[in-house]
VOSE-325088 format. One record per residue: residue number from 1; residue in three letters; chain; x, y, z of N, C-alpha, C, O, CB in turn. Coordinates in steps of 0.001 Angstrom, whole numbers. Glycine has a CB too. Layout:
// residues N
[pt NUM,'ALA','A',[X,Y,Z],[X,Y,Z],[X,Y,Z],[X,Y,Z],[X,Y,Z]]
...
// end
This chain:
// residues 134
[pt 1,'UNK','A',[807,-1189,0],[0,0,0],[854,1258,0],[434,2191,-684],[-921,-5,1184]]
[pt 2,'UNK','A',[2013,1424,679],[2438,2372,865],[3340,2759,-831],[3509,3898,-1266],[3171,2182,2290]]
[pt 3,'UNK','A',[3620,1957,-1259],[4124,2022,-2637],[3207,2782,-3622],[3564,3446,-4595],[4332,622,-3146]]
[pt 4,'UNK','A',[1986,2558,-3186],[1258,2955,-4012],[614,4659,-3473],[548,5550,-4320],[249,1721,-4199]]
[pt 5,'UNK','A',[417,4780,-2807],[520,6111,-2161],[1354,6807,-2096],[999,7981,-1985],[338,6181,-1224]]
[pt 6,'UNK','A',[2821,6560,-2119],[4097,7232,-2833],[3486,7411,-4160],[2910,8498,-4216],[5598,6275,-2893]]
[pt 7,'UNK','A',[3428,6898,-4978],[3190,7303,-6401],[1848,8114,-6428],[1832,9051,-7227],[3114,5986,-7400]]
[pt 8,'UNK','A',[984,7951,-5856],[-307,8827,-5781],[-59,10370,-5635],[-727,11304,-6079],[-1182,8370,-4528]]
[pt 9,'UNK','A',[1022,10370,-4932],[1628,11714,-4072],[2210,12372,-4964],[2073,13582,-5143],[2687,11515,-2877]]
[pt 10,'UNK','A',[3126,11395,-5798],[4285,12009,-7000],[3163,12067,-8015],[3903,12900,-8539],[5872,10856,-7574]]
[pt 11,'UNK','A',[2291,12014,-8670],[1121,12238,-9465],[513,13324,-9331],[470,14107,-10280],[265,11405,-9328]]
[pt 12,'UNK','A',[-94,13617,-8126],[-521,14673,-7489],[543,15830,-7502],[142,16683,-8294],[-900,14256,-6178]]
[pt 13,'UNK','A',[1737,16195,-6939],[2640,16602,-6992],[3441,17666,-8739],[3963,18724,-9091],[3101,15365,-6447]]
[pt 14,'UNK','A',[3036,16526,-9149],[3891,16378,-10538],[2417,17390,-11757],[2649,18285,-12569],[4249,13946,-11044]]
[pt 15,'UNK','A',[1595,17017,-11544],[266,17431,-11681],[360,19277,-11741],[350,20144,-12615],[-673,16723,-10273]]
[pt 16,'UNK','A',[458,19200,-10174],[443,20583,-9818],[1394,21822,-10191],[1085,23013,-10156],[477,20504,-8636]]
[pt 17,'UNK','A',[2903,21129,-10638],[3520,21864,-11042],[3239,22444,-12395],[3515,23595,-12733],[4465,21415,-10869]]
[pt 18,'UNK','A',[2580,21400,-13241],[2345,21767,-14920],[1118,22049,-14659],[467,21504,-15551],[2543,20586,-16238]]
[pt 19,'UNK','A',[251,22716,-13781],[-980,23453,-13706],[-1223,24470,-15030],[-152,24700,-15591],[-934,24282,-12324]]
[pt 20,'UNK','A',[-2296,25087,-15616],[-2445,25905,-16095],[-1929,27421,-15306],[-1016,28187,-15617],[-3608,25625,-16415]]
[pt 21,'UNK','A',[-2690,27465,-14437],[-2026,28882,-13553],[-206,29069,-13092],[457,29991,-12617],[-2917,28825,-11869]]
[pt 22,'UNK','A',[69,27770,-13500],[1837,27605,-13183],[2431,28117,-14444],[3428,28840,-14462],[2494,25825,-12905]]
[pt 23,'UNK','A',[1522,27555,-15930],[1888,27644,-17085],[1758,29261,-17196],[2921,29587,-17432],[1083,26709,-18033]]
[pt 24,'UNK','A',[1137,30220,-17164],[1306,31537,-17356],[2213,31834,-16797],[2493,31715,-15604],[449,32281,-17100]]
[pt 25,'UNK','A',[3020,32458,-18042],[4267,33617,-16973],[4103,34880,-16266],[3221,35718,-16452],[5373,34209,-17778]]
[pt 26,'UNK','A',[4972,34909,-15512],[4650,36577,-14421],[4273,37400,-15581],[4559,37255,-16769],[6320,37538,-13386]]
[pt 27,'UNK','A',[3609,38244,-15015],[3713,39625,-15771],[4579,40309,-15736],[4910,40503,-14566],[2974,40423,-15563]]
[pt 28,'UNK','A',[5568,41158,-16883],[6266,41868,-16835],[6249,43079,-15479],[5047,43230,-15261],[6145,42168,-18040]]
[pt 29,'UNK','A',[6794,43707,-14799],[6501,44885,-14237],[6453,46607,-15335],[7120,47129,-16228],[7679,44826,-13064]]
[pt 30,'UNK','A',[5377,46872,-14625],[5113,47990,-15458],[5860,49426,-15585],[6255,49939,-14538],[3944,48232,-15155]]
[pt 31,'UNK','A',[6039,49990,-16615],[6588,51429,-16830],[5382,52406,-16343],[4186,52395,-16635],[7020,51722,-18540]]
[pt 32,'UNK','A',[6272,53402,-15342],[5624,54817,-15047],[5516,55259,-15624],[5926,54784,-16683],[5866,55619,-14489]]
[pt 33,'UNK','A',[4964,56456,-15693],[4673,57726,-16090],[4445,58927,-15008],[3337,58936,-14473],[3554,57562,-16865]]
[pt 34,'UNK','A',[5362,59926,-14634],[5399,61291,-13992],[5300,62547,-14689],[6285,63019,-15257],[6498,61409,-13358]]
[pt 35,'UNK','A',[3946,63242,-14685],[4276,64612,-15295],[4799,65224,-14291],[4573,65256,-13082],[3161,65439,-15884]]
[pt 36,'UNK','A',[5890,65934,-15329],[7128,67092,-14341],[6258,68397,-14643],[5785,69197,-13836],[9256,67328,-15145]]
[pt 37,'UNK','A',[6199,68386,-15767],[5339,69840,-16624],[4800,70192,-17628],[5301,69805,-18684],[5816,70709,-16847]]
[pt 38,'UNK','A',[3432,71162,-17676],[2502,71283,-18418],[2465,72644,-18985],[1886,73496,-18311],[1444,70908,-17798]]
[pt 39,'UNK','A',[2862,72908,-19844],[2528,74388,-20466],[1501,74799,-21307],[1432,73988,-22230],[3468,74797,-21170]]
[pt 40,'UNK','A',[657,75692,-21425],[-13,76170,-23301],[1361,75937,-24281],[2338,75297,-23893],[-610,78452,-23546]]
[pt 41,'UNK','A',[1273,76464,-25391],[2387,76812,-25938],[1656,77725,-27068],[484,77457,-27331],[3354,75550,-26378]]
[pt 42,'UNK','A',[2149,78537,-27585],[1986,79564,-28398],[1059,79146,-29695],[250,80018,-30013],[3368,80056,-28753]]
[pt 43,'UNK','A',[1053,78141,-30364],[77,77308,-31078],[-1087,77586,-30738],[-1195,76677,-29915],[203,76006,-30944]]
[pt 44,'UNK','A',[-2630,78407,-30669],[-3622,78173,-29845],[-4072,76302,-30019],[-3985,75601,-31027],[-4864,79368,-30302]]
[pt 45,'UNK','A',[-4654,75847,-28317],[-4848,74952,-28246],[-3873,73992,-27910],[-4337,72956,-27435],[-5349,74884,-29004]]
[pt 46,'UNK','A',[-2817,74043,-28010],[-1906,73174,-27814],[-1042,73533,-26682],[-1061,74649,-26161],[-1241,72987,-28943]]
[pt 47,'UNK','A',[-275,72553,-26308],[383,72073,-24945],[1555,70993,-24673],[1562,69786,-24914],[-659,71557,-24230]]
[pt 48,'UNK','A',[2459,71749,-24143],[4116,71027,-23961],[3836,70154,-22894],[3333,70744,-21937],[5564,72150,-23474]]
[pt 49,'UNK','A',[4037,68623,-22698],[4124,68398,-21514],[5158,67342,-21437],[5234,66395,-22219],[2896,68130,-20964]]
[pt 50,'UNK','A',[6323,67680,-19971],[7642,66873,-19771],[7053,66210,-19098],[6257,66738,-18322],[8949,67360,-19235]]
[pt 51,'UNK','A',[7273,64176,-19136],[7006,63212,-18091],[8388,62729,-18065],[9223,62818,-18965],[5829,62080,-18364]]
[pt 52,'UNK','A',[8543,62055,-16572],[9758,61210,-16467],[9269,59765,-16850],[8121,59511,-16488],[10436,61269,-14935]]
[pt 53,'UNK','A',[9809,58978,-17384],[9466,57542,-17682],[10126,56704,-17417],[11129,56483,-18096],[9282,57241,-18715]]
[pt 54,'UNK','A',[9663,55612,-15877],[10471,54844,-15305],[10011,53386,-16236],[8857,53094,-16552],[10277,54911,-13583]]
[pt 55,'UNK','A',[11477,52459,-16613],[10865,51175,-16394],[11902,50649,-15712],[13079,50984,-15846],[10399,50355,-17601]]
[pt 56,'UNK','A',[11261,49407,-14610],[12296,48639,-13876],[12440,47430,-15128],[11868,47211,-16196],[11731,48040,-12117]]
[pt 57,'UNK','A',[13690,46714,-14232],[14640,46092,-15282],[13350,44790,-15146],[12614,44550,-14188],[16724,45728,-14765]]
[pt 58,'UNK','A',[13437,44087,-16540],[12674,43358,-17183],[11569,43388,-17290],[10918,42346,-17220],[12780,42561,-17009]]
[pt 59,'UNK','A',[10741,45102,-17580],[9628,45972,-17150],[9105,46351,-18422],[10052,46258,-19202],[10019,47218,-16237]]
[pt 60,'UNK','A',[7970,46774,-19106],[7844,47104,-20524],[6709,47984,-20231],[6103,47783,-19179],[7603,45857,-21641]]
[pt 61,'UNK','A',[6269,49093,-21143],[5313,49717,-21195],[3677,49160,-21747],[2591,49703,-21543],[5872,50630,-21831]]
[pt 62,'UNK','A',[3966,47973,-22452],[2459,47820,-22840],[2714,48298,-24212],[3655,49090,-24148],[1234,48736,-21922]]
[pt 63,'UNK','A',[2202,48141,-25692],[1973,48951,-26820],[1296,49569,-26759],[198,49164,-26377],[1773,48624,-27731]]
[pt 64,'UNK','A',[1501,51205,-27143],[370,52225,-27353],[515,53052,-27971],[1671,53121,-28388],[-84,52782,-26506]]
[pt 65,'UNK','A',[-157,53852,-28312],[243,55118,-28955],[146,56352,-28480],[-465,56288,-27414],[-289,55245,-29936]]
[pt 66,'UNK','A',[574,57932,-28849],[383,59067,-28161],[-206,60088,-29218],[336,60052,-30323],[1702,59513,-27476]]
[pt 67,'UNK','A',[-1333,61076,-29025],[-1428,61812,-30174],[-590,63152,-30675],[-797,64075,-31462],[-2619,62095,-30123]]
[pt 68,'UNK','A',[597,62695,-29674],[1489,63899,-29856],[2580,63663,-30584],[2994,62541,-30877],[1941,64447,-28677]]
[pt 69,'UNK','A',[3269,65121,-31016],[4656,63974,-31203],[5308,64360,-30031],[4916,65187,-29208],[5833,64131,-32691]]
[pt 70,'UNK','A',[6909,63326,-30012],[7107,62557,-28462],[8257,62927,-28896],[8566,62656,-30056],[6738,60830,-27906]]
[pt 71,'UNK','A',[9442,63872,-27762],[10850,63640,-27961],[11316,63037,-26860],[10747,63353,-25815],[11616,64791,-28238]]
[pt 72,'UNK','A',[12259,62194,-26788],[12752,61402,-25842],[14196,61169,-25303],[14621,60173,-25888],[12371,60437,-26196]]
[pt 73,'UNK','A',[15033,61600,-24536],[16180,61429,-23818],[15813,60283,-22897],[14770,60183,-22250],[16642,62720,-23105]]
[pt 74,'UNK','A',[16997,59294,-22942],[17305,58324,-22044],[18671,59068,-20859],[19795,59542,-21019],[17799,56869,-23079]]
[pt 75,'UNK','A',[17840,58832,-19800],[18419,59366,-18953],[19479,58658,-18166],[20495,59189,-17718],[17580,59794,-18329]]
[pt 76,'UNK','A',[19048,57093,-18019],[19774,55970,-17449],[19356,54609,-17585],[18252,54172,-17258],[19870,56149,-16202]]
[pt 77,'UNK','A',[20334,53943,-18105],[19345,52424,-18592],[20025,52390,-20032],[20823,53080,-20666],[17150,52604,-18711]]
[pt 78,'UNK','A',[19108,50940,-20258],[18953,50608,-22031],[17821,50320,-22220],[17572,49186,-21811],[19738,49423,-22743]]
[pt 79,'UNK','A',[16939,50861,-22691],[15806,50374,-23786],[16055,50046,-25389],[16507,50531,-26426],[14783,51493,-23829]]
[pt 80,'UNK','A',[15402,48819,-24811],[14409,48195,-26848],[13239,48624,-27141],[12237,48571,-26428],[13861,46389,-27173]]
[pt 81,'UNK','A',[13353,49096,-28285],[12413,49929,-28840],[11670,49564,-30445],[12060,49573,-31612],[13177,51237,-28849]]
[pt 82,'UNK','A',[10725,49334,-29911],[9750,48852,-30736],[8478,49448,-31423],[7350,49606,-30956],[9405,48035,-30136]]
[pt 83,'UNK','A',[9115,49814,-33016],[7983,51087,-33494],[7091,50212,-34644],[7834,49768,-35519],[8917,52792,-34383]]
[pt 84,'UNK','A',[5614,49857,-34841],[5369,49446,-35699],[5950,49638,-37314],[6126,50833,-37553],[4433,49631,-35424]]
[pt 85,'UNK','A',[6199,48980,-38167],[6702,49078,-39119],[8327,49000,-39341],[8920,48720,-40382],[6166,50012,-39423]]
[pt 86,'UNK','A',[8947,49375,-37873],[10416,49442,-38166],[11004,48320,-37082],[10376,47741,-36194],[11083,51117,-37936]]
[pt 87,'UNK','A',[12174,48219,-37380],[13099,47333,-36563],[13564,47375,-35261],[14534,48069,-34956],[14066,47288,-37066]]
[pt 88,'UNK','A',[13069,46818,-34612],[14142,47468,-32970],[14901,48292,-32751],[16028,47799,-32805],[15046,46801,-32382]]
[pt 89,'UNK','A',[14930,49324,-32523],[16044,50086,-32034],[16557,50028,-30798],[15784,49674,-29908],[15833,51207,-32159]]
[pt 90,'UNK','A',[17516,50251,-30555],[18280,50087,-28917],[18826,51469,-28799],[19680,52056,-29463],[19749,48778,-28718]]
[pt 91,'UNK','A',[18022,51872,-27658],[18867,53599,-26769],[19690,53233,-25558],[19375,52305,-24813],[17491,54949,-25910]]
[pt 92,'UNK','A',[20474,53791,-25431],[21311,54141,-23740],[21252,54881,-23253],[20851,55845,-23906],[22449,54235,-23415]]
[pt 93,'UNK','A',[21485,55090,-22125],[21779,56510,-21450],[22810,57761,-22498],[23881,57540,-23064],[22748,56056,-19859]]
[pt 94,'UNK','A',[22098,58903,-22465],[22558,59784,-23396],[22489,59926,-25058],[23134,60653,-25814],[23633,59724,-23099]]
[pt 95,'UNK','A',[21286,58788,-25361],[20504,58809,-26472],[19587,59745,-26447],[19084,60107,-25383],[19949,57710,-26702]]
[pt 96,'UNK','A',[19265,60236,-27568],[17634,60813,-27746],[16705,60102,-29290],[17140,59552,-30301],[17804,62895,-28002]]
[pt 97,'UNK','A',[15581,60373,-28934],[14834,59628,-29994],[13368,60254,-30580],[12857,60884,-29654],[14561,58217,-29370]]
[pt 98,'UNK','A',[12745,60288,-31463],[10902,61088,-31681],[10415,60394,-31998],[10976,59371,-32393],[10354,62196,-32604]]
[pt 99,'UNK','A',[9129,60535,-32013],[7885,59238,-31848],[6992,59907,-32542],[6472,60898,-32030],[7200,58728,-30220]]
[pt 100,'UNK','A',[6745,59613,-33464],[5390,60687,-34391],[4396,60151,-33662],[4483,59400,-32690],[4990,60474,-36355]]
[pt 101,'UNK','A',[3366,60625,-34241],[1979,60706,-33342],[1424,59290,-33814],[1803,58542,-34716],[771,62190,-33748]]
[pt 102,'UNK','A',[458,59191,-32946],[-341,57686,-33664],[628,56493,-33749],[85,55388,-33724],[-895,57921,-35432]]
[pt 103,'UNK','A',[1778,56521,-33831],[2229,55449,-33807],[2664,54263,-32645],[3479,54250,-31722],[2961,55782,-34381]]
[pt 104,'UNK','A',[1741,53339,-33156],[1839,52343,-32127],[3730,51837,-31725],[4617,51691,-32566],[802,50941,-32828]]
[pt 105,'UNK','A',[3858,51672,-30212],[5307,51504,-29812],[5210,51116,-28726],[4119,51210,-28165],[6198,52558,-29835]]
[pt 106,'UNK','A',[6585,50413,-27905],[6516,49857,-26637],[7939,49949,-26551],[8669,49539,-27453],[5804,48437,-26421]]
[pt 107,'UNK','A',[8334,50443,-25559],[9887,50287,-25061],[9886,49476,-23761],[9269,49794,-22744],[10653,51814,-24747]]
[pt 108,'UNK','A',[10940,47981,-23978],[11285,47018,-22584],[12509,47594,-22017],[13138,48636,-22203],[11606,45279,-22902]]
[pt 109,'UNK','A',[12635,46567,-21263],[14157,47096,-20468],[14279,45609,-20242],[13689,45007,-19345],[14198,48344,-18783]]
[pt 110,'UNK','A',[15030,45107,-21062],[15686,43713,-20876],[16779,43725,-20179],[17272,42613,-20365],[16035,43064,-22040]]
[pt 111,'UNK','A',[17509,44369,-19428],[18485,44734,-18528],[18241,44158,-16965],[17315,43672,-16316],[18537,46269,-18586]]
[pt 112,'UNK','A',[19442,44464,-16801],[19099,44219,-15303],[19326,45295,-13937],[19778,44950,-12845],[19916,43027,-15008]]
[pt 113,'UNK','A',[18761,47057,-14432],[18904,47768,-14068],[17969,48780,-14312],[17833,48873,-15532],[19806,47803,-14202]]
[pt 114,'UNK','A',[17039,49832,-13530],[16599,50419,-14227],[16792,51200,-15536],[17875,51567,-15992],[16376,50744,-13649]]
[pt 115,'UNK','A',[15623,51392,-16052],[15657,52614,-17173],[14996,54122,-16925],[13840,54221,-16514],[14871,52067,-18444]]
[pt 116,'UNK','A',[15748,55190,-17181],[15007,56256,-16942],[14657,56956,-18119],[15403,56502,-18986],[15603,57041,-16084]]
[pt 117,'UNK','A',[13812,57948,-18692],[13538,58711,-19457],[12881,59987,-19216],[12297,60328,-18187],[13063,58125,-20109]]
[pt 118,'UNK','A',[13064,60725,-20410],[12028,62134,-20180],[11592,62387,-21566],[12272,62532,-22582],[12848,63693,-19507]]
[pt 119,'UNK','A',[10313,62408,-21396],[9805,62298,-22737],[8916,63847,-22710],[8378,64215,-21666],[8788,60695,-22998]]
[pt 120,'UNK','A',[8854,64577,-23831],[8490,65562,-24238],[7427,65595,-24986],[7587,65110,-26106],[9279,66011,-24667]]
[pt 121,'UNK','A',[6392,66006,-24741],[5064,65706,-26060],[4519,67554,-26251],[4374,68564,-25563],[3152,64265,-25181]]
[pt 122,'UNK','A',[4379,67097,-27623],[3829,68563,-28180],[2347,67579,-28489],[2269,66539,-29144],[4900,69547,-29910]]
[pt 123,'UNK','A',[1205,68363,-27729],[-261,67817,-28006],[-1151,68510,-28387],[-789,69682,-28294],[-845,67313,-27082]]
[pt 124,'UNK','A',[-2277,68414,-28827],[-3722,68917,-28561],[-4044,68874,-27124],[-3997,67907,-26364],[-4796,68067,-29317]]
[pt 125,'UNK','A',[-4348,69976,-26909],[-4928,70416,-25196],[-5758,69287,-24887],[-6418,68737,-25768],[-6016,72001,-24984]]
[pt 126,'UNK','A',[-5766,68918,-23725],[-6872,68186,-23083],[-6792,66596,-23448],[-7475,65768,-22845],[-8293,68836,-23581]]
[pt 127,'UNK','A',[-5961,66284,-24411],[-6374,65196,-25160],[-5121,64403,-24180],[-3972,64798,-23980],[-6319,65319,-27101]]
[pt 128,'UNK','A',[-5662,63408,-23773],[-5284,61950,-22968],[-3339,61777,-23812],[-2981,61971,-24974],[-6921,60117,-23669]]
[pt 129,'UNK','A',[-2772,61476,-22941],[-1485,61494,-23551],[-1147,60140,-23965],[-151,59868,-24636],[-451,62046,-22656]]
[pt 130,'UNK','A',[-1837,59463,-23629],[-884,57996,-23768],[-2115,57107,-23997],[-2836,57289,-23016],[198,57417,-22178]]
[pt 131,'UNK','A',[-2743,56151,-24909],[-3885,55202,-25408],[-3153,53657,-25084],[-1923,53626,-25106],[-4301,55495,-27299]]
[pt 132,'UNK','A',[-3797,52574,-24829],[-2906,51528,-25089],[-3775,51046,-26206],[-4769,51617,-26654],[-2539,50483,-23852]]
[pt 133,'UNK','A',[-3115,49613,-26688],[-3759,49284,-27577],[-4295,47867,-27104],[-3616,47089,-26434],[-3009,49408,-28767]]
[pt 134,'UNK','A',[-5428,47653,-27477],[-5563,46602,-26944],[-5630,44920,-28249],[-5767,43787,-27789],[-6925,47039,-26027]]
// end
């Protein structure tokens, strides 16, 4: 009997590890977003706004798009950068980069250190800065 209840155990056991809920991987950890600052800007209707953009290391933003365009300094870190239509790009610290509007993108941090950024958007007033896509 007991032979057989050893193996009942290792069944059970063995079972649980290849669970469905075992089979999903973690979720990435997510990228911030901090507005530093919001201006009008001389354009009627429109508006400057600086965010800092954290991702922790093996952290990604999600794909989305912005209706602004986006200038971007890497402040500390490496991001992969991922623009529909084009090829990965890779920034470092003391890169800069622009993001036309509408275009769907996601920057990871496959590193093992944070990433920092400051991203710059020239927008339409009022209008939501950041969409994901679903």
């Amino acid at each position: 009997m007991r032979v057989k209840s050893i193996s009942s155990l290792a069944i059970v056991l063995v079972a649980g590890a290849w669970s469905p809920a075992r089979a999903q991987a973690p979720k990435a950890p997510a990228a911030t977003r901090t507005v530093l600052q919001k201006h009008d800007l001389r354009a009627p209707g429109e508006e400057g706004v600086m965010a800092l953009v954290e991702i922790p290391a093996g952290g990604r933003e999600g794909q989305h798009t912005h209706p602004a365009e986006t200038f971007v300094y890497v402040i500390e870190g490496t991001i992969a950068f991922d623009v529909e239509g084009k090829a990965t790009a890779m920034y470092k610290a003391g890169d800069s980069f622009f993001i036309e509007p509408e275009r769907i993108h996601e920057a990871r941090n496959d590193g093992g250190s944070p990433a920092r950024l400051v991203a710059v958007f020239v927008t339409d007033k009022g209008k939501p800065l950041t969409t994901p896509v679903k």
